[in-house]
TORGU-200071 format. One record per residue: residue number from 1; residue in three letters; y, z, x of N, C-alpha, C in turn. Coordinates in steps of 0.001 Angstrom, whole numbers. Example, Ala and Ser with C-alpha at 12.3 -4.5 7.8 and 13.67 -1.06 7.14 Angstrom:
BEGIN
SITE pos code     n.y     n.z     n.x    ca.y    ca.z    ca.x     c.y     c.z     c.x
SITE   1  ALA   -5690    7800   13190   -4500    7800   12300   -3300    7800   13200
SITE   2  SER   -2250    7080   12850   -1060    7140   13670      30    7870   12900
This chain:
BEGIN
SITE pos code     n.y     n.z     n.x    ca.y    ca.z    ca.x     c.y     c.z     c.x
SITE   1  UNK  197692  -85006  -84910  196527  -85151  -84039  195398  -84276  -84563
SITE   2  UNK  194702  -84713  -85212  193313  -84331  -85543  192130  -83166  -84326
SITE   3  UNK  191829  -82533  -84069  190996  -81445  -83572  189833  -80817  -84051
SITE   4  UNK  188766  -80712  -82928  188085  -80210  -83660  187706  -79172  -82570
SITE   5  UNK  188224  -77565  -83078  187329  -76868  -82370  186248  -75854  -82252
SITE   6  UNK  185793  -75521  -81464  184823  -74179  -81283  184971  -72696  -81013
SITE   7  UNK  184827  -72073  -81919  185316  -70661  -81291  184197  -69870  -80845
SITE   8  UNK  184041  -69071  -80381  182602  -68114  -79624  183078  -67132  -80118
SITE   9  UNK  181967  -66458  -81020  182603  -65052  -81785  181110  -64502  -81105
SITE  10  UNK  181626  -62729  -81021  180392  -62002  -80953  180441  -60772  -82568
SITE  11  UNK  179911  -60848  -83192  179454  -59365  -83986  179520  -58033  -83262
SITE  12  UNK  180323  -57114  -83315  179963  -55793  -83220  179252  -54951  -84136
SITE  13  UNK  179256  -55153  -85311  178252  -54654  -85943  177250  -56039  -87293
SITE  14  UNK  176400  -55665  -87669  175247  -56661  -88040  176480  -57015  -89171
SITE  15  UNK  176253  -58840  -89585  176780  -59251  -90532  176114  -59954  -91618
SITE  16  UNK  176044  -58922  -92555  174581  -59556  -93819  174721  -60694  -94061
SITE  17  UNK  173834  -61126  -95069  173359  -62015  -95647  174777  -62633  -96291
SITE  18  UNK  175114  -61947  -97330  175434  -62471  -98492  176923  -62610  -97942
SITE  19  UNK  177363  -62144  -96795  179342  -62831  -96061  178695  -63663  -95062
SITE  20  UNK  177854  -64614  -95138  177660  -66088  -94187  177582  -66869  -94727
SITE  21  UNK  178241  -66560  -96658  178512  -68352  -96985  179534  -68927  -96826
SITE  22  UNK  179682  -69914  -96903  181065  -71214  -96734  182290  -69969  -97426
SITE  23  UNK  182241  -69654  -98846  183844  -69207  -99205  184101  -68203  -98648
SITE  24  UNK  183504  -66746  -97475  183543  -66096  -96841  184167  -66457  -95485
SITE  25  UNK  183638  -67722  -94862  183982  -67849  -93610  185692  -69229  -93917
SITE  26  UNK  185634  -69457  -95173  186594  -70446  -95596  187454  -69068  -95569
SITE  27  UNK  187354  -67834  -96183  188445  -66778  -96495  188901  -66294  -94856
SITE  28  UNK  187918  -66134  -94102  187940  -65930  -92565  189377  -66747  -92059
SITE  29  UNK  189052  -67844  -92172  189771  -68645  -91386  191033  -68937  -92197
SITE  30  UNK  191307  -68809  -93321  192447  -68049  -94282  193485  -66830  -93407
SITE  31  UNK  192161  -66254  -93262  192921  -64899  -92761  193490  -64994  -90987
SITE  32  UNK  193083  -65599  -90600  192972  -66028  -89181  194693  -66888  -89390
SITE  33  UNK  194863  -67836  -90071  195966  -68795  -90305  197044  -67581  -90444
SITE  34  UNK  196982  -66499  -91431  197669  -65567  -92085  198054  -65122  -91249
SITE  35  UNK  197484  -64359  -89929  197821  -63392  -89412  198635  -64204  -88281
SITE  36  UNK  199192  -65146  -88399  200466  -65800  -87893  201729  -66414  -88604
SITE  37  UNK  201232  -66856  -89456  202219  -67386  -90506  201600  -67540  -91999
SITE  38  UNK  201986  -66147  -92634  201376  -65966  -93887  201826  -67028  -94697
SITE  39  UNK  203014  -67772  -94986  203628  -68700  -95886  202487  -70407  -95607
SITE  40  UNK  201943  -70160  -94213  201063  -71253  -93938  199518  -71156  -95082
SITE  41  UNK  199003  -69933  -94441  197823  -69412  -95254  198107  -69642  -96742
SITE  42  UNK  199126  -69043  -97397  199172  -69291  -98368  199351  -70430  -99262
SITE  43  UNK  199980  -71256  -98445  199643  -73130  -98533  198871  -73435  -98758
SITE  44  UNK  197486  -73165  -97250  196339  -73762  -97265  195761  -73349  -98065
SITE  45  UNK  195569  -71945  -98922  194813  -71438  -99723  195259  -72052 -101325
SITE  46  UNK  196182  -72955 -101329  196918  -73328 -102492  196233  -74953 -103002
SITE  47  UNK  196478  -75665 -101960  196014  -76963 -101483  195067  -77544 -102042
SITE  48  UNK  195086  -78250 -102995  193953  -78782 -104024  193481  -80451 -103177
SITE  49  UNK  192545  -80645 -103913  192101  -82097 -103404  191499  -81830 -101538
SITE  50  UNK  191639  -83159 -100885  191032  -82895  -99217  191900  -82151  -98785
SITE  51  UNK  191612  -81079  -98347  191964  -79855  -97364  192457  -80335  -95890
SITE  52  UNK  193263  -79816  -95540  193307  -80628  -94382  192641  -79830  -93020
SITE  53  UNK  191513  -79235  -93185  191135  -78790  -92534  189315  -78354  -92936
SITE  54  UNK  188324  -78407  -92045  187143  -77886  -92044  186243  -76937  -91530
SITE  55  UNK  185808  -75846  -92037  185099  -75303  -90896  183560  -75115  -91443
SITE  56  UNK  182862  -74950  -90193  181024  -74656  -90221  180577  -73386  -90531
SITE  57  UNK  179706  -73520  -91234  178771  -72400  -91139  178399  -71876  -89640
SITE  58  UNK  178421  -69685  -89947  178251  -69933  -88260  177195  -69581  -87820
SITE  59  UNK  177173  -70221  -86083  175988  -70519  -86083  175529  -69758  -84869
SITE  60  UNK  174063  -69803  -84420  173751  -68636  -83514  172928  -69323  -82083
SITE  61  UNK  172840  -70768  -82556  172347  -71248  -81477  172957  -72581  -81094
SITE  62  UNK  172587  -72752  -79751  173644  -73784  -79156  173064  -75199  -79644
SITE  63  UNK  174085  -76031  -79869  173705  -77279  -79800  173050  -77886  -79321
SITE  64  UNK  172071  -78730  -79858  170733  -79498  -79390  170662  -80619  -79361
SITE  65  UNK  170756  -81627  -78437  170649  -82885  -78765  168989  -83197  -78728
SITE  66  UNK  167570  -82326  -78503  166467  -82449  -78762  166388  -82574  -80478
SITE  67  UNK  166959  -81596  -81158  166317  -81847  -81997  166454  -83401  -82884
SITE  68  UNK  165562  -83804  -84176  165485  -84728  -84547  166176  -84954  -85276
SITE  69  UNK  166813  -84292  -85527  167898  -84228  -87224  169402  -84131  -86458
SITE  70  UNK  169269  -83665  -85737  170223  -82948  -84897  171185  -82199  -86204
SITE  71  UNK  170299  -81107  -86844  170935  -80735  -87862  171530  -79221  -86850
SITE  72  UNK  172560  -78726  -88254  173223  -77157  -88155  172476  -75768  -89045
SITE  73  UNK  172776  -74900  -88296  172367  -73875  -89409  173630  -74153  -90348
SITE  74  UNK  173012  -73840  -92013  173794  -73848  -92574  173774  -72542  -93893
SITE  75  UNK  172771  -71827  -93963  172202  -70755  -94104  171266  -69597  -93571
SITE  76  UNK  171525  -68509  -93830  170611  -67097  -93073  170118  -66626  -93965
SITE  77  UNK  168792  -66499  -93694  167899  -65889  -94452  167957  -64418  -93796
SITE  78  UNK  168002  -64171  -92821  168172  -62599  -92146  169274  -62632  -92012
SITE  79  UNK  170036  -60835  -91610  171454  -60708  -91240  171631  -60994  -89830
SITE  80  UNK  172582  -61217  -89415  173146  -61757  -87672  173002  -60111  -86679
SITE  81  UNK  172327  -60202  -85700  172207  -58706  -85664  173885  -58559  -84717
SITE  82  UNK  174429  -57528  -84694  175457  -57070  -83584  174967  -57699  -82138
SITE  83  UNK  176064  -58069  -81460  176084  -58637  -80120  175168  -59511  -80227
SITE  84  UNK  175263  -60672  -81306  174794  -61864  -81194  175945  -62950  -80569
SITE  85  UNK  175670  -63945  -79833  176251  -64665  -79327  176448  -66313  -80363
SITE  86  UNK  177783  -66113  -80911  177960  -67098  -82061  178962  -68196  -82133
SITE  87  UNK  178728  -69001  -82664  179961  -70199  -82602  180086  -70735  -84186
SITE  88  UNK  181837  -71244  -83967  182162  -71676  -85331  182857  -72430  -84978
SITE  89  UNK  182821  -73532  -85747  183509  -74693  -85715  184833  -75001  -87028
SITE  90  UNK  186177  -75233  -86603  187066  -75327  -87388  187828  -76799  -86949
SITE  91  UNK  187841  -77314  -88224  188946  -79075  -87630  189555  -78834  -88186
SITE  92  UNK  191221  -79519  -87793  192247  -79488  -88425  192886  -80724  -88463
SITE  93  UNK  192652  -81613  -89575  193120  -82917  -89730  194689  -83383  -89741
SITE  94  UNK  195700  -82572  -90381  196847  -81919  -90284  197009  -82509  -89006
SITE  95  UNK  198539  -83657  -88754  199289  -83324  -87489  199879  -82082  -86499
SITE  96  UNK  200872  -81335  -87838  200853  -80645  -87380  200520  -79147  -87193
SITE  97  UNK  199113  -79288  -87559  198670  -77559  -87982  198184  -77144  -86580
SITE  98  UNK  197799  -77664  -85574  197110  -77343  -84217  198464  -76004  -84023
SITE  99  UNK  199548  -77143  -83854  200987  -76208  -83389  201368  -75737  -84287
SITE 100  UNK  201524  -75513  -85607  201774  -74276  -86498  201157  -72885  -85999
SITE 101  UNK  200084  -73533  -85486  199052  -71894  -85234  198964  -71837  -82902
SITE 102  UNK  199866  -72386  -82932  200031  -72147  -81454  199763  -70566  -81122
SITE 103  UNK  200612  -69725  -81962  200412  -68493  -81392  199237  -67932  -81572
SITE 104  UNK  198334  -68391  -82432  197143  -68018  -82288  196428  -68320  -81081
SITE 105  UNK  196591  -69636  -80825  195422  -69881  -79923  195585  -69296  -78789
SITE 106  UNK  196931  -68970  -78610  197751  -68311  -77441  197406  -67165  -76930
SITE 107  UNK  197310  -66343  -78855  197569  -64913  -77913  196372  -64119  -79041
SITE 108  UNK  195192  -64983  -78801  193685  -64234  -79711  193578  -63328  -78151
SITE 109  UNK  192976  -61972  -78886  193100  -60861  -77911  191149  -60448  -78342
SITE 110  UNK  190487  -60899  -77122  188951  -60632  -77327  188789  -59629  -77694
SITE 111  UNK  189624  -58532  -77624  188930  -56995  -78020  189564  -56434  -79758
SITE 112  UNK  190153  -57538  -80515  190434  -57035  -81742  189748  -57808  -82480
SITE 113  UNK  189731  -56722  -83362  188211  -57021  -84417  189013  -57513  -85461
SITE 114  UNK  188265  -58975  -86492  188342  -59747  -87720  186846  -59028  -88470
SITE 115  UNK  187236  -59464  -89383  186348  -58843  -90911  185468  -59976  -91296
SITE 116  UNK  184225  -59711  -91250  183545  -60842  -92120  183094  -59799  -92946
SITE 117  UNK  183581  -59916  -94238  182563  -58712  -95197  182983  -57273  -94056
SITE 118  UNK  181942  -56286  -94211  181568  -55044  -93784  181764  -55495  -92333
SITE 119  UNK  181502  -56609  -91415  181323  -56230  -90327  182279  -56608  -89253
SITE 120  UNK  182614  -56331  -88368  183570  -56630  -87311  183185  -57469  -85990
SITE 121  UNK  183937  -58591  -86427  183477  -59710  -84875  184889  -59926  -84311
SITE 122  UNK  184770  -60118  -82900  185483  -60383  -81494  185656  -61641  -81499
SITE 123  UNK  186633  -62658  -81254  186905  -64056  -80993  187283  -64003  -79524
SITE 124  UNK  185961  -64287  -78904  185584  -64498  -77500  186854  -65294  -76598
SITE 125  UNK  186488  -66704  -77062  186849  -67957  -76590  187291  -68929  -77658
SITE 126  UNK  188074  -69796  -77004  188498  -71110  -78106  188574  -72117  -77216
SITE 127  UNK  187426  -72973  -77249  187543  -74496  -77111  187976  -75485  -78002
SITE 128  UNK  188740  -76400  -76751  189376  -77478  -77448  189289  -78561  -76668
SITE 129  UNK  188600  -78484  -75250  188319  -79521  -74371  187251  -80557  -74446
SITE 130  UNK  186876  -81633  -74368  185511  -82698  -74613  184807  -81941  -73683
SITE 131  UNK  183751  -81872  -73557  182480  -81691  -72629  181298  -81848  -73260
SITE 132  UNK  180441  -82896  -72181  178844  -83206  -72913  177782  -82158  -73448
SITE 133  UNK  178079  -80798  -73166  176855  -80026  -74010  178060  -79258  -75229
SITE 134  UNK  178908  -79821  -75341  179790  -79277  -77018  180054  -80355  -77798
SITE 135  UNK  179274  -80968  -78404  179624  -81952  -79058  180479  -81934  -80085
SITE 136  UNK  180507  -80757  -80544  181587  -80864  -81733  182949  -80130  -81509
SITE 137  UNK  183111  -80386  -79929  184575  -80194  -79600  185619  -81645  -79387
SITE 138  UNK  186147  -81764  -79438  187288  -83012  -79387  187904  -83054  -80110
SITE 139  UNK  189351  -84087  -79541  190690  -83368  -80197  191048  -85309  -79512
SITE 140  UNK  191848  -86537  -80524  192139  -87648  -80004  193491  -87605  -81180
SITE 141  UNK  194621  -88244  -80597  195418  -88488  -81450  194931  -89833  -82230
SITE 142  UNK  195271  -89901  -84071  194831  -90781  -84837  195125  -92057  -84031
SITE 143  UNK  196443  -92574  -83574  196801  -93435  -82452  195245  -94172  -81566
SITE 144  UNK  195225  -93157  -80676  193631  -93014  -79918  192295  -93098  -80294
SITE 145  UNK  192281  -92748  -82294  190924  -93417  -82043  190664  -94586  -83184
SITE 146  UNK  191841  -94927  -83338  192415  -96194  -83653  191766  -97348  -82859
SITE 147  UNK  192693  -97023  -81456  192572  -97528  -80240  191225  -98145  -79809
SITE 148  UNK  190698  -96831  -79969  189444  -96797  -78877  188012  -97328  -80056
SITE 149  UNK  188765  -97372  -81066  187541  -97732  -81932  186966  -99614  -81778
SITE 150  UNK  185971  -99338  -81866  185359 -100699  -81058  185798 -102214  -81820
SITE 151  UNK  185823 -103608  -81873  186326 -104403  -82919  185273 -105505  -83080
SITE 152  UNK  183685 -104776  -82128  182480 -106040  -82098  181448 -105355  -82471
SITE 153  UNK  181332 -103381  -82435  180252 -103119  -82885  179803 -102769  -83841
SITE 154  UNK  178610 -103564  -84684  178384 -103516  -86182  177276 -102718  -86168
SITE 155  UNK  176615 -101975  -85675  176186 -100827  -86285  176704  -99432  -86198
SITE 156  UNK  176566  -98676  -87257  176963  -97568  -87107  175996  -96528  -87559
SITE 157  UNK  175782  -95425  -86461  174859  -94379  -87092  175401  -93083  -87152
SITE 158  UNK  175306  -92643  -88462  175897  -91185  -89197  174922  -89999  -89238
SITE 159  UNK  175288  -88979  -88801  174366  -88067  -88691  175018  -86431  -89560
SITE 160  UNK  174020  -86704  -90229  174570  -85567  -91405  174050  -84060  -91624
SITE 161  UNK  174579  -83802  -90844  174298  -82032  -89701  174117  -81059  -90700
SITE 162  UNK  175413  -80596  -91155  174724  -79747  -92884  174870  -80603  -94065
SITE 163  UNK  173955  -79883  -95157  173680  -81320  -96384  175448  -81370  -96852
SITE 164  UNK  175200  -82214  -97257  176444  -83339  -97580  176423  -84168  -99242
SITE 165  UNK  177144  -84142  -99978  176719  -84669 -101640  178455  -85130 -101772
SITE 166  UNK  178685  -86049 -102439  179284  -86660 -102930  179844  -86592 -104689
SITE 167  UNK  181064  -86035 -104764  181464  -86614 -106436  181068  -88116 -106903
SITE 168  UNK  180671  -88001 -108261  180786  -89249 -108753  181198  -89614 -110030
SITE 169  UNK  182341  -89491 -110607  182712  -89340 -112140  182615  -88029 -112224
SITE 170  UNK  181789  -87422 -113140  181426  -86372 -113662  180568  -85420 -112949
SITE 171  UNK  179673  -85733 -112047  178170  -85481 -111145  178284  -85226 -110593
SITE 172  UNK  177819  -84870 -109341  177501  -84781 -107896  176238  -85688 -107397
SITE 173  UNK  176262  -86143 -106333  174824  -86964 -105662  174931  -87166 -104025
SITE 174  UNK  173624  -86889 -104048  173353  -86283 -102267  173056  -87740 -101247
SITE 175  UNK  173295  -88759 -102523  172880  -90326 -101676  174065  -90988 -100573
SITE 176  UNK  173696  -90828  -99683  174818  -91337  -98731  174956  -92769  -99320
SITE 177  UNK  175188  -93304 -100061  175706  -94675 -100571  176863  -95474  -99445
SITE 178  UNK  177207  -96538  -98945  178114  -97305  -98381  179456  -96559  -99173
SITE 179  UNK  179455  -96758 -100189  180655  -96498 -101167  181068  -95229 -100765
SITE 180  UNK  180150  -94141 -101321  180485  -92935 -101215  181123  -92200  -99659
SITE 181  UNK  180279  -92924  -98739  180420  -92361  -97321  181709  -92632  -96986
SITE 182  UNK  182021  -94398  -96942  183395  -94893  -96038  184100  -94732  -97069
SITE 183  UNK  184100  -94724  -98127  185373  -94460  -99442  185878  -92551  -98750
SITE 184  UNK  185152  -91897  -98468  185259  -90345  -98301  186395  -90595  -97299
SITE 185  UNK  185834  -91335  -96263  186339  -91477  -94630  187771  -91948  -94976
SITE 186  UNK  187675  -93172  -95780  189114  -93760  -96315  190191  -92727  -96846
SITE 187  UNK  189574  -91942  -97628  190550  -91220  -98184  191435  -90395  -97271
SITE 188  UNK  190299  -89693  -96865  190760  -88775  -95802  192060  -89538  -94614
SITE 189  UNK  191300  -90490  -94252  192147  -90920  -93471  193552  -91349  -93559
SITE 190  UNK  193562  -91614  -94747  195129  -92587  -95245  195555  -91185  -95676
SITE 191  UNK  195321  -90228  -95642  195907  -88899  -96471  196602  -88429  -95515
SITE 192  UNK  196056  -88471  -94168  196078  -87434  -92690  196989  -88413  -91760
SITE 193  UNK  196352  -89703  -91709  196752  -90361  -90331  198005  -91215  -90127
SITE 194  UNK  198870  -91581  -91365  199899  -91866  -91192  199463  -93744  -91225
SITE 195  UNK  198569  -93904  -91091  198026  -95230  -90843  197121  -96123  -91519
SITE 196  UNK  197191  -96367  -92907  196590  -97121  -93829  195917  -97553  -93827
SITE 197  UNK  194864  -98172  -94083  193994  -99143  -93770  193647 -100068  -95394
SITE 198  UNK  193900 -101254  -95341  193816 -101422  -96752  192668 -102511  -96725
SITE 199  UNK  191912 -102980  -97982  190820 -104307  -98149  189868 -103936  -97003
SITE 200  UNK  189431 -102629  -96554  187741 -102673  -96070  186714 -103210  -96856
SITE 201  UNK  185899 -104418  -95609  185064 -105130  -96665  183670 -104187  -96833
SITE 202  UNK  183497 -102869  -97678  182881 -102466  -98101  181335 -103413  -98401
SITE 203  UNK  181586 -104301  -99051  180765 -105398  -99765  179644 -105577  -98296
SITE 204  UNK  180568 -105615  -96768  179224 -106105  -95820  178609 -105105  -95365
SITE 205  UNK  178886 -103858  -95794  178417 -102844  -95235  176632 -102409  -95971
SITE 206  UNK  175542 -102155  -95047  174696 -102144  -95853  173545 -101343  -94596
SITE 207  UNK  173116  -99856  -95440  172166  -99042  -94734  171319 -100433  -94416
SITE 208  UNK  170882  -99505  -92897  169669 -100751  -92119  168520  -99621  -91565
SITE 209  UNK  168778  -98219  -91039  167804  -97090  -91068  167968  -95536  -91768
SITE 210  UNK  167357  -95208  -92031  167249  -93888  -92860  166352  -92619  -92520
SITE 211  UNK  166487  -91725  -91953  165702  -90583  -91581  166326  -89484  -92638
SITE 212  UNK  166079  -89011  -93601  166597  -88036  -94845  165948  -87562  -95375
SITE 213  UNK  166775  -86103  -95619  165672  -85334  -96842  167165  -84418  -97419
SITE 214  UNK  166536  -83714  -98587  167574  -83022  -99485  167655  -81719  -99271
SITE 215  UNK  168446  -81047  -98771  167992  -79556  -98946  169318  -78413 -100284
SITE 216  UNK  168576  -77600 -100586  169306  -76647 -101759  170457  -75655 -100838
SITE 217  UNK  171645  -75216 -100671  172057  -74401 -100714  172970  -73313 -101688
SITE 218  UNK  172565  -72306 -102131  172612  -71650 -102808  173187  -70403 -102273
SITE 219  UNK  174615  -70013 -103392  175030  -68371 -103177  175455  -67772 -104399
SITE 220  UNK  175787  -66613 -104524  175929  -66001 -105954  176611  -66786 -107151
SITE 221  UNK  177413  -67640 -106516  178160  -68053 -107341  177395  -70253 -107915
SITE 222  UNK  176724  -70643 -107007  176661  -71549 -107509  175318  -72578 -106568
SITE 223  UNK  175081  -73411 -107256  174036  -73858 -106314  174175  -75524 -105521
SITE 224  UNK  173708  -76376 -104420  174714  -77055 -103900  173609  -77604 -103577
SITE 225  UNK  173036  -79229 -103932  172091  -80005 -103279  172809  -80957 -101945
SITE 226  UNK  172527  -80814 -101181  172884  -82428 -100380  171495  -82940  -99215
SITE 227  UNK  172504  -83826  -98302  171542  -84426  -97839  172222  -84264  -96395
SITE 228  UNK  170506  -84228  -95591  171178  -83652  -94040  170144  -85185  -92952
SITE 229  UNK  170460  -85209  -92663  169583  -86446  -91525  170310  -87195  -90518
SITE 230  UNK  170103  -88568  -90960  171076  -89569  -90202  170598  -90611  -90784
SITE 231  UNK  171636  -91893  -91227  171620  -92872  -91505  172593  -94099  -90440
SITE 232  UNK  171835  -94947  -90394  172742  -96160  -89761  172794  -97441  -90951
SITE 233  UNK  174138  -97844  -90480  174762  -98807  -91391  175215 -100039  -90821
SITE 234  UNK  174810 -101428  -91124  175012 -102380  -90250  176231 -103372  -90852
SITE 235  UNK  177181 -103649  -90317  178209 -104905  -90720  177931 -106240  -90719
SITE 236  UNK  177429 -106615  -91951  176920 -108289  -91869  178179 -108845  -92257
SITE 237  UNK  178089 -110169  -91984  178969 -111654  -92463  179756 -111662  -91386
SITE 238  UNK  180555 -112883  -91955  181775 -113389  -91014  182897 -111979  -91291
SITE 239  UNK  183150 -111422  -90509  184704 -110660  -90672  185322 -109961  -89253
SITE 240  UNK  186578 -110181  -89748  187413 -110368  -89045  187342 -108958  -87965
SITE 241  UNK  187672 -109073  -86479  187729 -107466  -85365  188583 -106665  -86037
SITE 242  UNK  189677 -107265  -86461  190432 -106511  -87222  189622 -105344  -87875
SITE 243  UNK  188823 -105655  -89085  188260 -104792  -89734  187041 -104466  -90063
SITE 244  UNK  186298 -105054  -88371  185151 -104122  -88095  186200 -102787  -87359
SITE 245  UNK  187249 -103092  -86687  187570 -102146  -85707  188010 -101459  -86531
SITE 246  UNK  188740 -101200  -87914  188857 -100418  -88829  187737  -99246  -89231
SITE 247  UNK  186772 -100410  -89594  185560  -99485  -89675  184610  -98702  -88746
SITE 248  UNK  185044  -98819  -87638  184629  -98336  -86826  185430  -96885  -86366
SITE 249  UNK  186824  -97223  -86783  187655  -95873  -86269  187529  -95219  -87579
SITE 250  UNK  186957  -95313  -88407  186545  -94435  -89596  185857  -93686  -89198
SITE 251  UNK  184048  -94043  -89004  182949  -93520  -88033  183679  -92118  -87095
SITE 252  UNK  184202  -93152  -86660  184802  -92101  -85215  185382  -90878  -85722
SITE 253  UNK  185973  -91234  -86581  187063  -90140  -87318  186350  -88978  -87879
SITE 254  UNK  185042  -89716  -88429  184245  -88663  -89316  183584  -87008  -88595
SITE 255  UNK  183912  -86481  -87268  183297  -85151  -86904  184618  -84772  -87278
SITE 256  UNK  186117  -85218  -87175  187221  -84068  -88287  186979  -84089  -89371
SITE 257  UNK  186821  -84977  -90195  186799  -84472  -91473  185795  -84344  -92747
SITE 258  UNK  184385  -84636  -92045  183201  -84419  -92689  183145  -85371  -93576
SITE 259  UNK  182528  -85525  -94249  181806  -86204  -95583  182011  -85569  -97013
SITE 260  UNK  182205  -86015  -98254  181938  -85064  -99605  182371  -84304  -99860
SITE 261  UNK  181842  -83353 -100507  182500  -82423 -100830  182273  -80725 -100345
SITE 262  UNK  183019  -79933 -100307  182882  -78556  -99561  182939  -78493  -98247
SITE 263  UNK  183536  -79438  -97830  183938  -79717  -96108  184634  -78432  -95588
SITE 264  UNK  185444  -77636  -96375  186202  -76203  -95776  185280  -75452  -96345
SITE 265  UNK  184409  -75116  -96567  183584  -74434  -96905  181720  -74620  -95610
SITE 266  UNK  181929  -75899  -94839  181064  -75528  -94254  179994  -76626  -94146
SITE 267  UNK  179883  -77519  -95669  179305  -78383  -95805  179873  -80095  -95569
SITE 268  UNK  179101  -80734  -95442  178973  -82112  -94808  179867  -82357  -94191
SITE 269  UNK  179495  -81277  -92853  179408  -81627  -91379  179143  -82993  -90894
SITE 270  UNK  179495  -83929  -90250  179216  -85351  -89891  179223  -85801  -88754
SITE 271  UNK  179159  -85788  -87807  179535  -87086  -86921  178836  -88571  -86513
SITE 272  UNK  179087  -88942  -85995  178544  -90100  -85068  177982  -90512  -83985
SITE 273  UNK  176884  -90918  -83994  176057  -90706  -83120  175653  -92470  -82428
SITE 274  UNK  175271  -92519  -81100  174794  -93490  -80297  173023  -93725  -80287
SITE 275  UNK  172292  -94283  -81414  171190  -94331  -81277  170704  -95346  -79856
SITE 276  UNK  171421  -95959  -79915  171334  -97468  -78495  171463  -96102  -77414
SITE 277  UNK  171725  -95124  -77050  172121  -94433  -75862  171426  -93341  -75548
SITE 278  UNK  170299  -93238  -76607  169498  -91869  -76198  170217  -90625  -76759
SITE 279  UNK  171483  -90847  -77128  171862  -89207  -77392  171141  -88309  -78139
């Protein structure tokens, strides 16, 4: 069962610049796994190819469905001062990693301090419940959003929260392409869900709106173009509910396991969004 949750951290003392990139808060949540079952951590830290797990850059302000991008912080230009009020987002695509780390979620004690770099933060709270002002909390068994994935509706709109870039052969490229996006979703999915999906007609799938731009993220070690916005994608021709409803529980699937590449690290954040609904 796939999850995605939120944790509420506070800083006790300021946390610079240079421990708020992705392989800092990827080592975080390393250490977090560890300090229950080190033979786990040391798995996940082993684990080549899709990770079965993602977490966000963290962030200092609450979720907005005003804004236009409905983008994430995904870099700090200033340090986080102490007794800032913060959230981080971690999915775990993994059946069974939720309950590997039971005792964590169990028995996180608000008053002991984790290490980011130099500074010491408190793990407040841990959500794991749906509610309309946390959007990037929910937790559906693969079963469920199988299920619940629609088998008549042909548009789909993707909203790409931190930038997001894609392998391609040799390259990297920040173009949300048909290919690149649901090929990502595919993988992931047949890796995690126990539930195959084979012959998506890729071929009818075809961007119909585009709101995008590119942004740079950059840390000592390397530099990272992608793309943050939202795109919608429409299903033309004759084909079968069968495998619109396929493609649709892809969509759905996409706030666990992001887009591209550096997903445990922070980047291409994803979900799905209701342009028909105002969200």
């Amino acid at each position: 069962m796939p999850y995605s949750l939120v944790l509420n951290l506070i800083p006790k003392s300021p946390i610079p610049t240079g421990y708020l990139t992705g392989r800092h808060l990827h080592a975080l949540f390393l250490t977090l796994v560890s300090s229950v079952d080190r033979n786990l951590g040391d798995r996940l830290h082993e684990a080549t190819g899709n990770k079965p797990f993602t977490v966000s850059p963290l962030q200092t302000k609450k979720p907005s469905s005003k804004s236009r991008k409905h983008t994430l912080q995904w870099q700090h230009k200033k340090f986080i001062p102490a007794n800032t009020n913060c959230w981080w987002r971690i999915s775990l695509l993994d059946d069974n990693l939720f309950g590997e780390l039971t005792q964590l979620w169990l028995n996180i004690n608000p008053d002991q301090p984790w290490h980011l770099g130099p500074a010491n933060l408190n793990i407040i709270s841990i959500l794991s419940t749906p509610k309309s002002n946390r959007p990037w909390v929910t937790s559906f068994s693969y079963q469920e959003i199988y299920e619940n994935a629609s088998d008549s509706q042909r548009i789909i709109t993707l909203n790409f929260a931190t930038p997001t870039c894609f392998r391609q052969g040799s390259y990297d490229t920040p173009m949300p392409t048909k290919d690149c996006v649901f090929n990502s979703l595919l993988n992931r999915w047949d890796k995690y869900s126990g539930m195959e999906f084979f012959e998506i007609p890729l071929e009818s799938i075809y961007p119909s709106y585009l709101d995008i731009n590119t942004e740079i993220v950059t840390d000592s070690r390397s530099k990272f173009i992608g793309v943050i916005g939202e795109v919608s994608y429409r299903i033309f021709g004759d084909i079968e509910p069968e495998k619109i409803k396929q493609i649709n529980a892809l969509a759905d699937f996409a706030i666990y396991c992001g887009l591209g590449r550096k997903t445990p690290m922070g980047m291409g954040m994803t979900r799905r969004r209701s342009r028909e609904v105002g969200e």
